[in-house]
LOKOLGU-708106 format. One line per 5 residues: number of its first residue (from 1); their letters; for each residue x, y, z of N, C-alpha, C, O. Coordinates in nm, 3 decimals. Atoms other than C-alpha are relative to their C-alpha. Example, Ala and Ser with C-alpha at 12.3 -4.5 7.8 and 13.67 -1.06 7.14 Angstrom:
2
1> as> 0.089/-0.119/0.000/1.230/-0.450/0.780/0.090/0.120/0.000/0.194/0.118/0.066 ~ -0.082/-0.119/-0.006/1.367/-0.106/0.714/-0.077/0.109/0.073/-0.026/0.220/0.090 .
This chain:
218
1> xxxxx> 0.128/0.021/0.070/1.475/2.608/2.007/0.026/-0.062/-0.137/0.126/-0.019/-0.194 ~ -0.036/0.063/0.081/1.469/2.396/1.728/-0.078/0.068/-0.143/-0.189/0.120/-0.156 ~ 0.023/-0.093/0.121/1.499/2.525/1.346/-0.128/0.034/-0.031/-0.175/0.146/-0.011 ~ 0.156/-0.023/0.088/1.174/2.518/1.194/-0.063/0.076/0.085/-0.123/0.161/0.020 ~ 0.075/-0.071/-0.098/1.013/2.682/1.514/0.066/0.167/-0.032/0.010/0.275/-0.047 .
6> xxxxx> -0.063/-0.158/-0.016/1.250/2.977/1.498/-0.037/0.049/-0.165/-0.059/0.168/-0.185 ~ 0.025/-0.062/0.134/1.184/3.003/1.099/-0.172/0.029/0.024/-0.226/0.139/0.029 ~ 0.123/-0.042/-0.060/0.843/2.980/1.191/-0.061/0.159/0.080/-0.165/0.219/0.052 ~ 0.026/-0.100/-0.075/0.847/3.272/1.438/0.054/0.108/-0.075/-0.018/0.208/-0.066 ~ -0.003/-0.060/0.135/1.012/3.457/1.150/-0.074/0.063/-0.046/-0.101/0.183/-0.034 .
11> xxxxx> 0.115/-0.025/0.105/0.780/3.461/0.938/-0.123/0.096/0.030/-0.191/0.176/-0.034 ~ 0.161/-0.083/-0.062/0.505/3.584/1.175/0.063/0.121/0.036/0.002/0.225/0.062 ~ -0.034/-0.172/-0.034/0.745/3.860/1.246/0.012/0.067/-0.091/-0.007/0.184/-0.056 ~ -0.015/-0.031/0.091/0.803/3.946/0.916/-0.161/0.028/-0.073/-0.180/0.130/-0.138 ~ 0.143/-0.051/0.001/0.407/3.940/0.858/-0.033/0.107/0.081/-0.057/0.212/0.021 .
16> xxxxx> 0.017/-0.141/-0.098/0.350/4.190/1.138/0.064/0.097/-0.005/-0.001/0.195/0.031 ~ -0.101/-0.097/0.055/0.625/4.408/1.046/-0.064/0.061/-0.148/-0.051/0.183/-0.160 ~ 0.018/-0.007/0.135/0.490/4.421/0.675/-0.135/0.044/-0.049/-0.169/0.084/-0.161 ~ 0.147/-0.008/-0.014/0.126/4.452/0.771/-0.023/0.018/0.090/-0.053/-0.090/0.140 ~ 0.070/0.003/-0.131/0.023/4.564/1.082/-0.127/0.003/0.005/-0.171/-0.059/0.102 .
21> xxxxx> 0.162/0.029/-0.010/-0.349/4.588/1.029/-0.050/-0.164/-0.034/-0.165/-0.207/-0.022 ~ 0.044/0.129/-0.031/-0.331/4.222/0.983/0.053/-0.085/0.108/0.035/-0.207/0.116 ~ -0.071/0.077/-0.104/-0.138/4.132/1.278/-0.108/-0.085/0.061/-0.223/-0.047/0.080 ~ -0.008/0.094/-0.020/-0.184/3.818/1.391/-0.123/-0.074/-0.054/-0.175/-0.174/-0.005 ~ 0.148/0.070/0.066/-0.493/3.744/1.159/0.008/-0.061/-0.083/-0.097/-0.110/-0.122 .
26> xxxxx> -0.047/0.049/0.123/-0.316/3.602/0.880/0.086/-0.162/0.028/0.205/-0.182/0.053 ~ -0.047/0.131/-0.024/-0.299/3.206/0.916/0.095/-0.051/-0.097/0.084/-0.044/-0.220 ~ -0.073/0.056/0.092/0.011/3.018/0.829/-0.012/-0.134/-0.049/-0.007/-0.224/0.035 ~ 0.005/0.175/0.035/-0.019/2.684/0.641/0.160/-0.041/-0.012/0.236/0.011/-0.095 ~ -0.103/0.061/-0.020/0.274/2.505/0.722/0.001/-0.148/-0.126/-0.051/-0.259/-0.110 .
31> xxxxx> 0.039/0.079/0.106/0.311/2.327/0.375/0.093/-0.125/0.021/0.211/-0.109/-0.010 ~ -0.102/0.132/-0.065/0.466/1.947/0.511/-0.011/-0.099/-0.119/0.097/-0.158/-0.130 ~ -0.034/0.056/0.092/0.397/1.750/0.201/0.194/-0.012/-0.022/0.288/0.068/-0.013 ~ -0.111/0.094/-0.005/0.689/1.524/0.157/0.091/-0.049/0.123/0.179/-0.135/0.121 ~ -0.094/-0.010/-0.146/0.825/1.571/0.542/-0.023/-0.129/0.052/-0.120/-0.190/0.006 .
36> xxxxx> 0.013/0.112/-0.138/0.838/1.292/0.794/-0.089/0.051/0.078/-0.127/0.166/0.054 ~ 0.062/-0.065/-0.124/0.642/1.350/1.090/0.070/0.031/0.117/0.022/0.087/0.216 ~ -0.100/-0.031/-0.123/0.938/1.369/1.312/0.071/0.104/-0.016/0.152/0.164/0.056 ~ -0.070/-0.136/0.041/1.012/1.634/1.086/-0.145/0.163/0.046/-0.138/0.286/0.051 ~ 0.116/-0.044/-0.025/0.680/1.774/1.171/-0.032/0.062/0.143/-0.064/0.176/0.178 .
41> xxxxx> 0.016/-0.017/-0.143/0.656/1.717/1.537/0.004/0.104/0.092/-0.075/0.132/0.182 ~ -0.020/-0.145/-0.070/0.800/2.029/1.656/-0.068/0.118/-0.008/-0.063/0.205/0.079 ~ 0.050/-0.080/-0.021/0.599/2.238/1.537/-0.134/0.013/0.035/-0.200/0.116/0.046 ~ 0.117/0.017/-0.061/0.296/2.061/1.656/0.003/-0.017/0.160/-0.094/-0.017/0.236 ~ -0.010/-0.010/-0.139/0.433/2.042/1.983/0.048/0.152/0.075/0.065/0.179/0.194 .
46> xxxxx> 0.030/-0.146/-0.050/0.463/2.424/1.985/-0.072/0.091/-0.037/-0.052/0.212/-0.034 ~ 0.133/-0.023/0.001/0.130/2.451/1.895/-0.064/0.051/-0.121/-0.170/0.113/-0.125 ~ 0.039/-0.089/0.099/0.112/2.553/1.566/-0.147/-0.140/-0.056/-0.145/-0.262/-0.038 ~ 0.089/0.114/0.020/-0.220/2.376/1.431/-0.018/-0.058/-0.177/-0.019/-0.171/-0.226 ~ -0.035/0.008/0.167/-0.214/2.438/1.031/0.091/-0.026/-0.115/0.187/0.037/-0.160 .
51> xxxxx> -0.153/0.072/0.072/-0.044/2.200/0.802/-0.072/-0.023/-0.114/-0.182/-0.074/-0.093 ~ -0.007/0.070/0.151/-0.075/2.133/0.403/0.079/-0.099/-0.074/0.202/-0.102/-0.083 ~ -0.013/0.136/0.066/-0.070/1.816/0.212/-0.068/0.032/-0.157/-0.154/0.104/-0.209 ~ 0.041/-0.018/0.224/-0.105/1.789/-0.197/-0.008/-0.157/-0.048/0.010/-0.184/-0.166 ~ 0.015/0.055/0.099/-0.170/1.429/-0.206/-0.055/-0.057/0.133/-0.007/-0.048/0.246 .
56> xxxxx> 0.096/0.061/-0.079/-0.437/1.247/-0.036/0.009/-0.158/0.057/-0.077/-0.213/0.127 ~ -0.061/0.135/-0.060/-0.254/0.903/0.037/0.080/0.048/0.098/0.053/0.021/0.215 ~ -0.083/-0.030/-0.141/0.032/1.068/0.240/-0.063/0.096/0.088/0.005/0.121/0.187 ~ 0.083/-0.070/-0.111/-0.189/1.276/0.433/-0.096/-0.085/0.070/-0.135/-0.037/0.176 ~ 0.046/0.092/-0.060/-0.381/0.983/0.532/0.073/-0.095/0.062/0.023/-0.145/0.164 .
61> xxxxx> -0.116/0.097/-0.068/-0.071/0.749/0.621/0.058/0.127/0.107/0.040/0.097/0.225 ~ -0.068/-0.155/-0.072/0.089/1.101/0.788/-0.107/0.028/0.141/-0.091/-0.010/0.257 ~ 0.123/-0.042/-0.086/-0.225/1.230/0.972/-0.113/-0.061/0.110/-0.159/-0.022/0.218 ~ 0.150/0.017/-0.106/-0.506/1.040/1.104/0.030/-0.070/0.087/-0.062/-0.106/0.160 ~ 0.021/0.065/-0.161/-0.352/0.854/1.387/0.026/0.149/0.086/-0.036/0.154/0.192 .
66> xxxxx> -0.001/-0.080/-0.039/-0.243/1.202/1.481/-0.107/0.080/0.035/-0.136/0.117/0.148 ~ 0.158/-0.087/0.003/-0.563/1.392/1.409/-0.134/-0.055/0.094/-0.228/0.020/0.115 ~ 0.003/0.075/-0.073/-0.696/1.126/1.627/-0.016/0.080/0.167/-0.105/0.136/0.230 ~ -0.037/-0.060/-0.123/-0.523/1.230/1.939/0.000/0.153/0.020/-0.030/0.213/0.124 ~ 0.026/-0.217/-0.025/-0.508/1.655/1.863/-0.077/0.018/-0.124/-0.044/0.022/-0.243 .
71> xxxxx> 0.134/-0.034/0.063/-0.854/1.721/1.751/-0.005/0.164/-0.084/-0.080/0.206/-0.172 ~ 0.054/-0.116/0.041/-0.785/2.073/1.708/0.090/0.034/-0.133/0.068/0.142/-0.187 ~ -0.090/-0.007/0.121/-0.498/2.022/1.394/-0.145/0.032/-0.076/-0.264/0.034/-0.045 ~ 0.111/-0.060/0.121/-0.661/2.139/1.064/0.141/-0.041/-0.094/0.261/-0.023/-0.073 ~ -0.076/0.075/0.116/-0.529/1.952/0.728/-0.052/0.088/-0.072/-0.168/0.107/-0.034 .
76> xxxxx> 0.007/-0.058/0.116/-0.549/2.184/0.423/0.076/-0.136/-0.153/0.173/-0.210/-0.171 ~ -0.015/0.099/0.138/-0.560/1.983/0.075/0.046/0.136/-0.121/-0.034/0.202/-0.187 ~ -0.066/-0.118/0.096/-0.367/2.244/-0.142/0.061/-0.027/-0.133/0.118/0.055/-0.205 ~ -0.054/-0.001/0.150/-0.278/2.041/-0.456/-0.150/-0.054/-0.038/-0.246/-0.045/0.038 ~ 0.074/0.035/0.147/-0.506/1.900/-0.761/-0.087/-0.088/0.125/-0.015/-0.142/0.209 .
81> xxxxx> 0.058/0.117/-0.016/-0.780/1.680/-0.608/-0.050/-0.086/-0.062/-0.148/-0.029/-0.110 ~ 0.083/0.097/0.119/-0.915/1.372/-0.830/-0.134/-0.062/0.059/-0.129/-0.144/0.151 ~ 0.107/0.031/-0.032/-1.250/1.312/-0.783/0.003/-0.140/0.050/-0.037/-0.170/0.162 ~ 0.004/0.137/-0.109/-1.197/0.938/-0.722/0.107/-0.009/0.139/0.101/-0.106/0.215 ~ 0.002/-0.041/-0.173/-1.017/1.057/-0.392/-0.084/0.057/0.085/-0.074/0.039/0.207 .
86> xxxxx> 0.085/-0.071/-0.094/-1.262/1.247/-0.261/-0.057/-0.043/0.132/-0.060/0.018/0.239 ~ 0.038/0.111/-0.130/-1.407/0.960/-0.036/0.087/0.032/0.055/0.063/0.094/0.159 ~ -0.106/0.004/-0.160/-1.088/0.969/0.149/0.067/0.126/0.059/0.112/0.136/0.173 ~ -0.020/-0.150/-0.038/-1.003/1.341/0.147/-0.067/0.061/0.069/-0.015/0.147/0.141 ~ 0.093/-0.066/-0.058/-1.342/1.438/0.275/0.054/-0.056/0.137/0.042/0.027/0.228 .
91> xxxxx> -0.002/0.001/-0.142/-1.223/1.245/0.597/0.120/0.019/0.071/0.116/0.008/0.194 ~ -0.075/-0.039/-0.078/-0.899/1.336/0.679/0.010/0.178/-0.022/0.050/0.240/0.077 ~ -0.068/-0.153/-0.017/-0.853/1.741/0.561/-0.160/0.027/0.074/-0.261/-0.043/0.087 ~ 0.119/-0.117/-0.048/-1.091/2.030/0.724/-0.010/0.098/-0.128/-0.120/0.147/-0.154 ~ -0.003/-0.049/0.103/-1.004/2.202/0.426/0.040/0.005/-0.137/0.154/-0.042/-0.147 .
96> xxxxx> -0.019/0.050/0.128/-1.002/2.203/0.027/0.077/0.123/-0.046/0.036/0.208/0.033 ~ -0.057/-0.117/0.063/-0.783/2.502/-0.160/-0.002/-0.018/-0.144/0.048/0.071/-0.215 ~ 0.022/0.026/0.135/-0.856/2.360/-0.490/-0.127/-0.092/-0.071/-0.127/-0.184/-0.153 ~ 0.111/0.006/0.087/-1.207/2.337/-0.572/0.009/0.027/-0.131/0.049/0.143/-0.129 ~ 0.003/-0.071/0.152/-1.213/2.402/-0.982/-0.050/-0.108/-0.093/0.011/-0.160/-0.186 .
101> xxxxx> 0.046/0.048/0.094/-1.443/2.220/-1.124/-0.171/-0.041/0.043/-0.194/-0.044/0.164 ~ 0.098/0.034/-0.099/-1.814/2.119/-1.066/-0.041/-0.137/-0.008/-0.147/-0.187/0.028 ~ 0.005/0.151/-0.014/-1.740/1.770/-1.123/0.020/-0.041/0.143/-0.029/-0.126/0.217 ~ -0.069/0.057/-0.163/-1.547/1.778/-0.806/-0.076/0.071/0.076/-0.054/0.030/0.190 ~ 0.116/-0.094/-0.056/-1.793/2.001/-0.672/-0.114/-0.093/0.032/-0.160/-0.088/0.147 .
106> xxxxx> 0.140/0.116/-0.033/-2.097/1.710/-0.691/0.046/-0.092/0.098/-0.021/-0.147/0.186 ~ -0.021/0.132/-0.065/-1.882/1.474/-0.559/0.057/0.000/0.190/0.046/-0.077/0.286 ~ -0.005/-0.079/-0.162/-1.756/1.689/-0.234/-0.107/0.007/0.080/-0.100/-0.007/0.202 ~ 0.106/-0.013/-0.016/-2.106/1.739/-0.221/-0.067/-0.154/0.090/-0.119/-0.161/0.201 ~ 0.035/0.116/-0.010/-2.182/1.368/-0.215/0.088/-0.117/0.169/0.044/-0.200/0.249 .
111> xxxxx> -0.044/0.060/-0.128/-1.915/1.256/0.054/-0.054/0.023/0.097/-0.112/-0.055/0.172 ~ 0.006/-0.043/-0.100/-1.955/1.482/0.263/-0.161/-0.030/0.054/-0.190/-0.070/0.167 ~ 0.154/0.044/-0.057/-2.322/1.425/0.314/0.028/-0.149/0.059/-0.017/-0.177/0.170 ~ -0.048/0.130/-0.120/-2.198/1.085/0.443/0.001/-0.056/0.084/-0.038/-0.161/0.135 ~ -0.077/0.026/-0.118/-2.037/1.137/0.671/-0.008/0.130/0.089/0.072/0.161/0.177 .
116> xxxxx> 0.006/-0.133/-0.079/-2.177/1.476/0.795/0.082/0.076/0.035/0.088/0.120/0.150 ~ -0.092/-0.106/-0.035/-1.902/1.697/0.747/-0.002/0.085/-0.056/-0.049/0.059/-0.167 ~ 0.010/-0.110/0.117/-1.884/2.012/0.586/0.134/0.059/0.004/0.161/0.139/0.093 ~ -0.099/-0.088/0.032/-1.559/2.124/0.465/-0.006/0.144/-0.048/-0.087/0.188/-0.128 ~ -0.052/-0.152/0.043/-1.407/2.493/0.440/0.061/-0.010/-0.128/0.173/-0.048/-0.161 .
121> xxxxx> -0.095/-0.028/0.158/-1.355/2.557/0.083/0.021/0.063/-0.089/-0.082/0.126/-0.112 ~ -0.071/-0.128/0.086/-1.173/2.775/-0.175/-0.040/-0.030/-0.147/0.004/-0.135/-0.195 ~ 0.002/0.018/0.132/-1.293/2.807/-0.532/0.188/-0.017/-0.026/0.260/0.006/0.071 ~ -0.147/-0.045/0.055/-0.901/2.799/-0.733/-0.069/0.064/-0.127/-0.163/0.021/-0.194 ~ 0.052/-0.129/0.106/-0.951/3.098/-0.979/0.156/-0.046/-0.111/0.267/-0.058/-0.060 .
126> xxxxx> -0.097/0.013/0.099/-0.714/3.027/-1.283/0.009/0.179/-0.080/-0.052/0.226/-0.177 ~ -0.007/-0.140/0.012/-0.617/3.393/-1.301/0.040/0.060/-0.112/-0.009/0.155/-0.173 ~ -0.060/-0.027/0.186/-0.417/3.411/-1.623/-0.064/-0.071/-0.087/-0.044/-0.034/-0.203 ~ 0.039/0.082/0.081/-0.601/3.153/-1.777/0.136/-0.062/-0.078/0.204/-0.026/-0.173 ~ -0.163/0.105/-0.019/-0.302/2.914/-1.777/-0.057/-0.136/-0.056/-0.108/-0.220/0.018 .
131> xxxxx> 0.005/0.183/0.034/-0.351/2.580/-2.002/0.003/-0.090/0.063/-0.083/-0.174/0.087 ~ -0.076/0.085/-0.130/-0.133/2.420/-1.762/-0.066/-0.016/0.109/-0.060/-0.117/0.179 ~ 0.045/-0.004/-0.163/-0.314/2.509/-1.467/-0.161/-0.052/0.003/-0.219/-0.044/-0.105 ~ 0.114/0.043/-0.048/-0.644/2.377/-1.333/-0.095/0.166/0.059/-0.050/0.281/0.068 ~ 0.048/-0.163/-0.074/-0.888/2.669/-1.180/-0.104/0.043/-0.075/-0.106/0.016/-0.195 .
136> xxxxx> 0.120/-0.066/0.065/-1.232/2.865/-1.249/0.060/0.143/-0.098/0.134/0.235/-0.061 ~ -0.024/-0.162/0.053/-1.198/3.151/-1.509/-0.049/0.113/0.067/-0.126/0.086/0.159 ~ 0.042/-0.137/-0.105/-1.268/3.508/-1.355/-0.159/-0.018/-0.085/-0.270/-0.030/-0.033 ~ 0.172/-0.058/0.054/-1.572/3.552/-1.607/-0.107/-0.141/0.030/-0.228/-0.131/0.009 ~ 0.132/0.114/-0.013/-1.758/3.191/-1.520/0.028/-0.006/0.175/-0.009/-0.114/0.221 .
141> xxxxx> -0.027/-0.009/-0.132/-1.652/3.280/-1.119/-0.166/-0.012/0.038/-0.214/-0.118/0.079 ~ 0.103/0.035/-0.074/-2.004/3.362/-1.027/-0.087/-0.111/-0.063/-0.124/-0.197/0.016 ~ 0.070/0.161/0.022/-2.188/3.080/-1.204/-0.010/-0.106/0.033/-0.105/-0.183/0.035 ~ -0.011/0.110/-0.059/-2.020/2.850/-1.065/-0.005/-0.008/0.139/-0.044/-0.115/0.185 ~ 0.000/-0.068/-0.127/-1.984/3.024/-0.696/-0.165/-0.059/0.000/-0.183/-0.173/0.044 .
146> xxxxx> 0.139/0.014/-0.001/-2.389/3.019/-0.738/-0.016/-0.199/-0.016/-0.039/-0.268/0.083 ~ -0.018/0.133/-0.001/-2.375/2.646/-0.854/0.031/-0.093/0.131/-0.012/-0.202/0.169 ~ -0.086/0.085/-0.101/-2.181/2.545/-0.579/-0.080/0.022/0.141/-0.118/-0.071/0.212 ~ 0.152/-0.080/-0.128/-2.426/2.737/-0.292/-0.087/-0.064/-0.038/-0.099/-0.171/0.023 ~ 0.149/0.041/0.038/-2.734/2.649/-0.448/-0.019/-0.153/-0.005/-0.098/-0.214/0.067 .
151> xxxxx> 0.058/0.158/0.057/-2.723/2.280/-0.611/0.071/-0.102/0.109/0.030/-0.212/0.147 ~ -0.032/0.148/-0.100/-2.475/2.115/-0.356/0.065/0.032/0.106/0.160/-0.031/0.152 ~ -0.035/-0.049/-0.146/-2.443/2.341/-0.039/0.117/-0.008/0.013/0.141/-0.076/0.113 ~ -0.137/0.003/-0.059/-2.103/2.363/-0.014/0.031/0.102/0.086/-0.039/0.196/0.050 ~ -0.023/-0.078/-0.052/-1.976/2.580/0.228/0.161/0.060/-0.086/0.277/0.021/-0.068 .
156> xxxxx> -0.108/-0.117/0.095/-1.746/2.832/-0.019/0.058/0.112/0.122/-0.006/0.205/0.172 ~ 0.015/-0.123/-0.107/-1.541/3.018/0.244/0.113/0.120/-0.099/0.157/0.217/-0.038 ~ -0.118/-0.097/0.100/-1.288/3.223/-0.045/0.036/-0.068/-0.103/-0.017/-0.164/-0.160 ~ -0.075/-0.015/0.131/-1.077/3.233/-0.301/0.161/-0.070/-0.056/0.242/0.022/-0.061 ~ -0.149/0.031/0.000/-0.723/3.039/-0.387/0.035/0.031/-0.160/-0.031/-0.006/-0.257 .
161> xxxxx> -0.092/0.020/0.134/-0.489/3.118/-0.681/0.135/0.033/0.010/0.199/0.110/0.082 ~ -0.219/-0.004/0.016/-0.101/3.057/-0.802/0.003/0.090/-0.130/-0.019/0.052/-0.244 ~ -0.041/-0.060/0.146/-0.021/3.345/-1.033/0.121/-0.045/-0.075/0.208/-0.102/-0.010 ~ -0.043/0.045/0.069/0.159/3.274/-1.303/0.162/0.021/0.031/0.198/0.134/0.061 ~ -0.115/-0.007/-0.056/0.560/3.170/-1.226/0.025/0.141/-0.073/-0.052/0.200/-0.149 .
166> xxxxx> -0.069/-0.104/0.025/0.843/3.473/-1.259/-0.079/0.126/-0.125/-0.043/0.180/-0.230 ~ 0.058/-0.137/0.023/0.562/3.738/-1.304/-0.048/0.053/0.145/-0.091/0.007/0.251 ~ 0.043/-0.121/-0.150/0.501/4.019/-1.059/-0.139/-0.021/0.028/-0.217/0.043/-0.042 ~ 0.071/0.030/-0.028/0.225/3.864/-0.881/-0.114/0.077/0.045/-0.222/0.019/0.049 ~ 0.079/-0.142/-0.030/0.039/4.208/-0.772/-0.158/-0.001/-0.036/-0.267/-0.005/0.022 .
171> xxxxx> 0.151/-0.047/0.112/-0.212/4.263/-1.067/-0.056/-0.146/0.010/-0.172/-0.153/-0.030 ~ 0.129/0.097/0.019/-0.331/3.879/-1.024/-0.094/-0.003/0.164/-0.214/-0.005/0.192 ~ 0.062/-0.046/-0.107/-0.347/3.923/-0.664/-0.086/0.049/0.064/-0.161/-0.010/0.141 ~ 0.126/-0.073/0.046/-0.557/4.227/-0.683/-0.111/0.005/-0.037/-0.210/0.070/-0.005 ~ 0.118/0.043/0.118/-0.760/4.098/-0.926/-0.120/-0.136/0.110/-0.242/-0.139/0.125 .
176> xxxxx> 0.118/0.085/-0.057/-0.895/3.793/-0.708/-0.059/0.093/0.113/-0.178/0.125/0.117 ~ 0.060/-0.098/-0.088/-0.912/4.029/-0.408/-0.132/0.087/-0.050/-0.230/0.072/0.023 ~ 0.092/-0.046/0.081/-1.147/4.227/-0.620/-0.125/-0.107/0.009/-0.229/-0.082/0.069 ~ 0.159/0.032/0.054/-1.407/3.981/-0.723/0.004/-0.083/0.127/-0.110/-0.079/0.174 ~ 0.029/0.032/-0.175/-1.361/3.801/-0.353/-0.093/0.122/0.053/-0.188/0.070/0.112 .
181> xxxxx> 0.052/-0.085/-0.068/-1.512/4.086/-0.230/-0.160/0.064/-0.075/-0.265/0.102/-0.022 ~ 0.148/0.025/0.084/-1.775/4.115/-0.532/-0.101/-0.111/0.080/-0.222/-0.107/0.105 ~ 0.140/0.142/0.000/-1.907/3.759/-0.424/-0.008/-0.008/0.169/-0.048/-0.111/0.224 ~ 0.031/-0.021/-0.170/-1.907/3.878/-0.015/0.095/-0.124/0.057/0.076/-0.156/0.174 ~ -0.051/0.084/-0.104/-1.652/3.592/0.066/0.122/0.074/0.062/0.192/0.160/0.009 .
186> xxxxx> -0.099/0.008/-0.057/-1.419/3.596/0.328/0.127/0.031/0.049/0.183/0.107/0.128 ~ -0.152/0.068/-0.057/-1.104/3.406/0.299/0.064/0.066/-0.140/0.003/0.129/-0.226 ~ -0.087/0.017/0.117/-0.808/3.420/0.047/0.114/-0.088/0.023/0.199/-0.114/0.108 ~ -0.132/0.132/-0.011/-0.590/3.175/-0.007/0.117/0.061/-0.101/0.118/0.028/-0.220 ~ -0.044/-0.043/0.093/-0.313/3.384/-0.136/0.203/-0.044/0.067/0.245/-0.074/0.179 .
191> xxxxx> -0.129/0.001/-0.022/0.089/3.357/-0.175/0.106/-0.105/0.121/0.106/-0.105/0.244 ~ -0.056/0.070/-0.004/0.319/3.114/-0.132/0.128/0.044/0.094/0.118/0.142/0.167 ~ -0.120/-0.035/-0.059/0.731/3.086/0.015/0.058/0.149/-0.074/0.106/0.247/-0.016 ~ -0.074/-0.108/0.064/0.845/3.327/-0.246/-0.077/0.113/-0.035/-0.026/0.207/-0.097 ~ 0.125/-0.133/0.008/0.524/3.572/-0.254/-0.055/0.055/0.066/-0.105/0.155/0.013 .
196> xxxxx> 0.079/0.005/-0.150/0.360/3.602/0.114/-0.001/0.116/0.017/-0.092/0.171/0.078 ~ -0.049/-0.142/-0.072/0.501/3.917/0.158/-0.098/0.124/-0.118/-0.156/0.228/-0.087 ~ 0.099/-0.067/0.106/0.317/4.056/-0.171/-0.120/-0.038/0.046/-0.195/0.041/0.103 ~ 0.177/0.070/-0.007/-0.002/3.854/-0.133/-0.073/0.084/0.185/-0.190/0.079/0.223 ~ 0.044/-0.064/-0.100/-0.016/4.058/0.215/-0.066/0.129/0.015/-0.132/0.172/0.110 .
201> xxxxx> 0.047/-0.135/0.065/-0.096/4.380/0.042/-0.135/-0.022/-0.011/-0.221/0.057/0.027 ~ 0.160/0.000/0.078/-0.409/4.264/-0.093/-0.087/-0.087/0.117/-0.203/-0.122/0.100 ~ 0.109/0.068/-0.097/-0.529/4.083/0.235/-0.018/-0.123/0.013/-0.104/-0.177/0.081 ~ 0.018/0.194/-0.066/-0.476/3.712/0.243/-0.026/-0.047/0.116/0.012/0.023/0.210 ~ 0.091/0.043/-0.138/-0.632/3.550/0.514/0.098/-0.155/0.035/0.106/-0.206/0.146 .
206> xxxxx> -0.060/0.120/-0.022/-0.409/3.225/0.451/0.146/-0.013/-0.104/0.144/0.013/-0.225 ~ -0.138/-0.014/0.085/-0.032/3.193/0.319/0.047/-0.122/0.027/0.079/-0.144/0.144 ~ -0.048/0.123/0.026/0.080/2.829/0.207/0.124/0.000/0.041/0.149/0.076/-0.052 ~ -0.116/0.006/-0.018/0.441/2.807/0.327/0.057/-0.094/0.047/0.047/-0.120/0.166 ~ -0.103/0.101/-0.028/0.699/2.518/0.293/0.146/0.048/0.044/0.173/0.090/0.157 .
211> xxxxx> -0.097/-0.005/0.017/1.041/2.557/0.204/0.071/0.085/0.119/0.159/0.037/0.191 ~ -0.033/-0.099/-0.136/1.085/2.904/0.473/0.005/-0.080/0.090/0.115/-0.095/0.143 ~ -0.020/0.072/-0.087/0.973/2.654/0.710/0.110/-0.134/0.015/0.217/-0.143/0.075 ~ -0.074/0.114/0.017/1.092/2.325/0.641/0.108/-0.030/-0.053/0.150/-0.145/-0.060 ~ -0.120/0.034/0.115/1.400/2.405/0.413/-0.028/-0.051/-0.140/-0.145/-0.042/-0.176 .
216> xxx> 0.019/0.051/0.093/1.436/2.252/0.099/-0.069/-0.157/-0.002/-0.063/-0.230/0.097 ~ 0.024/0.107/0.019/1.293/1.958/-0.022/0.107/-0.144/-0.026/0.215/-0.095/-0.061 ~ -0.100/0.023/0.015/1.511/1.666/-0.061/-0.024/-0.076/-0.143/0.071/-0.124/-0.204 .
């Protein structure tokens, strides 16, 4: 069986082992940004359907002759989006993980009416309130949650955030879990290669994972 499949099967054992009340409910995003597709292949030919991309040109050169032929793949958009991509993001992902702003919010709004699609999508909660980082603050969460329902129908299905590097990710964890469950959604878009296993505590519904799978980057 070839590597990535067996790291793959890993992982889901290591989720079920770690969590059993979420067995087998906890989707993996297979994070392929920068891969080949031949690096890819295998694990779409053993059926896995969920893959992440962070930049909206190689997921369009990568994807849509594929997405094409297996209707039932699902593209996750998991880095920064720039509003003047949006046109072309709305038509290749099914899903956004970094809503955070309601600029990009009008304009999601605006494609997608288009072209009649409605994407699955994740506020990004800027949990520490990180300069650096992009993301809704916890205290303007429902304003904009409401904003985003009300003025341009989006379909909001959860919550995504990256706590802050080499800190014990727990208490931010927690913390979105918390007001996720204030605002009745869902999903969570929680924990990464080096966190999954934490972010399982608090109930993630979706765990981004490259590197476990795919190895290093080159």
């Amino acid at each position: 069986m070839h590597k990535i499949i067996n790291n793959l099967i890993e992982i889901k054992k290591e989720i079920n082992s770690n969590n059993p009340r979420l067995q087998n409910k906890v989707k993996i995003i297979a994070i392929s940004k920068t891969f080949s597709i031949d690096k890819i292949l295998p694990l779409i030919d053993y059926g896995h359907l969920d893959f992440g991309e962070n930049k909206v040109q190689e997921a369009l050169d990568k994807w849509s002759d594929l997405k094409k032929n297996k209707e039932n793949l699902r593209l996750h958009m998991v880095g920064k989006l720039q509003t003047n991509k949006v046109k072309h993001a709305v038509k290749i992902f099914d899903y956004i993980h970094s809503l955070d702003s309601l600029k990009l919010a009008k304009k999601l709004s605006e494609e997608q009416l288009k072209i009649k699609k409605n994407l699955k999508l994740f506020i990004q909660i800027n949990v520490a309130n990180e300069e650096q980082k992009s993301g809704i603050k916890i205290e303007d969460l429902l304003s904009f949650y409401k904003t985003c329902v009300s003025e341009y129908n989006l379909q909001i299905i959860g919550l995504m955030c990256l706590p802050p590097v080499n800190k014990d990710p727990s208490s931010y964890f927690s913390e979105v879990e918390k007001v996720s469950k204030d605002l009745s959604l869902p999903k969570l878009s929680m924990g990464m290669s080096a966190d999954y296993l934490t972010a399982l505590k608090y109930n993630t519904s979706y765990v981004r994972i490259g590197s476990r799978i795919f190895g290093k980057r080159g």
